[in-house]
C-alpha positions in Angstrom: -110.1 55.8 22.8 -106.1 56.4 23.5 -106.2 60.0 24.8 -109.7 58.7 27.4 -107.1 55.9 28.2 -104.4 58.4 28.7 -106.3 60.5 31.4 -107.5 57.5 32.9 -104.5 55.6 33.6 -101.7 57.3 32.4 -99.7 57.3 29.2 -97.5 54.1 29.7 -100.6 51.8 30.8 -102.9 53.4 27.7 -99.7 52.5 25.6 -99.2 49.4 26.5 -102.8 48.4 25.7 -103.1 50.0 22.4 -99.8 48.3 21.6 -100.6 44.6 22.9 -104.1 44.8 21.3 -102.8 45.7 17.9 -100.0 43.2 18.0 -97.5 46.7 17.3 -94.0 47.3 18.7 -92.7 50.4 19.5 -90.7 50.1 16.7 -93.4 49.7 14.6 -95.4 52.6 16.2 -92.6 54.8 15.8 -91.8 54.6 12.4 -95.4 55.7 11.7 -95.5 58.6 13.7 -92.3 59.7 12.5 -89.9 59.8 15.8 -87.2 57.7 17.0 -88.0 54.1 18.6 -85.7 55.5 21.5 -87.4 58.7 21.6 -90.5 56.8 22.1 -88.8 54.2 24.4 -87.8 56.9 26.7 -91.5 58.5 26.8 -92.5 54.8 27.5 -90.5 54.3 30.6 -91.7 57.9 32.0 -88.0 58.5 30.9 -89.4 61.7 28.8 -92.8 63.4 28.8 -94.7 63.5 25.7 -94.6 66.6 23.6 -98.5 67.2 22.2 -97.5 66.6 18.9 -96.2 62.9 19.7 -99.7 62.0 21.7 -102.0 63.6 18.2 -99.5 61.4 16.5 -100.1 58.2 18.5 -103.9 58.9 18.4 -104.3 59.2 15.0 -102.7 56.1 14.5 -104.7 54.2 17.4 -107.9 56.2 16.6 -108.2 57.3 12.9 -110.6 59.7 12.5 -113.5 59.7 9.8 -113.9 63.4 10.2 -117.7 65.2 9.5 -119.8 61.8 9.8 -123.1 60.7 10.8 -123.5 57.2 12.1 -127.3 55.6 11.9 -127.2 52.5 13.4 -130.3 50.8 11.7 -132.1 47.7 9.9 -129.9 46.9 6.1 -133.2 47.6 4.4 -133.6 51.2 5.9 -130.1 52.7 5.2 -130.1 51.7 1.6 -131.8 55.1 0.2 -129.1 57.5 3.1 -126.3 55.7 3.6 -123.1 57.1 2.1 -125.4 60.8 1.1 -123.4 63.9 1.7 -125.9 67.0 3.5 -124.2 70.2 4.2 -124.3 72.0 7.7 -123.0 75.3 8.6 -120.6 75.2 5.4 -119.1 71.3 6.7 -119.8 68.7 4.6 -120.6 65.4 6.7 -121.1 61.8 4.9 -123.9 59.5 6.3 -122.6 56.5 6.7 -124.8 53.2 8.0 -124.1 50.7 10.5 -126.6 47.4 10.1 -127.7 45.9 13.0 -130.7 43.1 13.8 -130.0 42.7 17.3 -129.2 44.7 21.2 -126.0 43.5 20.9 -124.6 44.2 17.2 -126.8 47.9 18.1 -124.3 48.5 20.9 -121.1 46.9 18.6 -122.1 49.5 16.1 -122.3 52.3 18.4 -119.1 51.7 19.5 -117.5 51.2 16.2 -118.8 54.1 14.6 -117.7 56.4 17.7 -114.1 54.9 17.0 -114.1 55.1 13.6 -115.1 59.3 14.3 -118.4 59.9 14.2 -119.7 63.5 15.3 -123.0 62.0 16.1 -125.2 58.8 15.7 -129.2 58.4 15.5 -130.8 55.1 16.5 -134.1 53.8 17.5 -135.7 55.3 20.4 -135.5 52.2 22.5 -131.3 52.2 21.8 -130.7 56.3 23.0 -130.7 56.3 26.2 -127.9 52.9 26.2 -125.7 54.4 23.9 -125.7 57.8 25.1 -124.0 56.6 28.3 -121.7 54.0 25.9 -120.3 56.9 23.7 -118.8 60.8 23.8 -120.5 62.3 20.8 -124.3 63.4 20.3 -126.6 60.6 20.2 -130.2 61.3 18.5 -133.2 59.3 18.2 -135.2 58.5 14.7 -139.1 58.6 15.2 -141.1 56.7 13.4 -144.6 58.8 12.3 -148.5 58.2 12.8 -148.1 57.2 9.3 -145.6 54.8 9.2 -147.5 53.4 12.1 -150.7 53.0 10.1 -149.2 51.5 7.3 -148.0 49.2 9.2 -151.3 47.8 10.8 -152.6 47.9 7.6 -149.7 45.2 6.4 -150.6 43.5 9.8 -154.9 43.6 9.7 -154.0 41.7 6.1 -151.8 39.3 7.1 -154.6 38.2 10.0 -157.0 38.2 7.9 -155.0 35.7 5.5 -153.9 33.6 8.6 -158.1 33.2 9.5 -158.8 32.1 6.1 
């Protein structure tokens, strides 16, 4: 995220980044945040400091924000029936919105992605938490399967042995 980069290593260097890996100009960047390409020149070359305004500016544009979501990062199957539902908490509406992933890696991609795109929290599979928790700056929750869907599921397994000993 620009403003972690910011703290990190400074506003030029987090600029620079942001810039180079959007293929964007100052130019460009400063006709969407409304100021002068000099004006942003100058806070570029450590010419100027950065008024607060200017750095919310920059960061929505590097980091848009999907306000009051839930990320689950999950199977396609099992975010059909919540994905895109609305729930209420405290008064704030927040959208559920999935992220599909079959593998460790597209998991960890997802996380990611759905922390950039502004999530206020995602849920995973136990086995994912503790991984993404140290990947990611928002609340990370686990989904637990039940006794029952664990039964149900040696039941679908103690028939498809018994087929395979036919």
């Amino acid at each position: 995220m620009f403003v972690n980069r910011v703290v990190r290593y400074g506003f030029k260097p987090a600029l620079d980044y942001e810039l180079e890996r959007r293929g964007m100009t100052i130019r460009e960047l400063a006709k969407r945040i409304g100021v002068s390409p000099a004006t942003l020149y100058k806070i570029s070359c450590g010419e100027r400091d950065p008024r607060l305004s200017t750095l919310i500016a920059i960061s929505e544009v590097f980091d848009p924000c999907d306000e009051h979501s839930i990320a689950i990062i999950s199977a396609k199957f099992l975010l059909d029936g919540v994905a895109g539902k609305k729930i209420e908490i405290n008064g704030v509406e927040f959208t559920i919105k999935g992220y599909t992933a079959h593998t460790l890696d597209e998991c960890i991609l997802c996380a990611v992605r759905a922390e950039k795109e502004g999530a206020s929290g995602i849920i995973c599979a136990p086995i994912l938490t503790s991984l993404i928790e140290k990947l990611v700056d928002v609340p990370v929750v686990n989904v637990r399967p039940d006794e029952e869907s664990y039964m149900t599921a040696v039941d679908v397994m103690i028939r498809q042995l018994s087929k395979s000993d036919r």
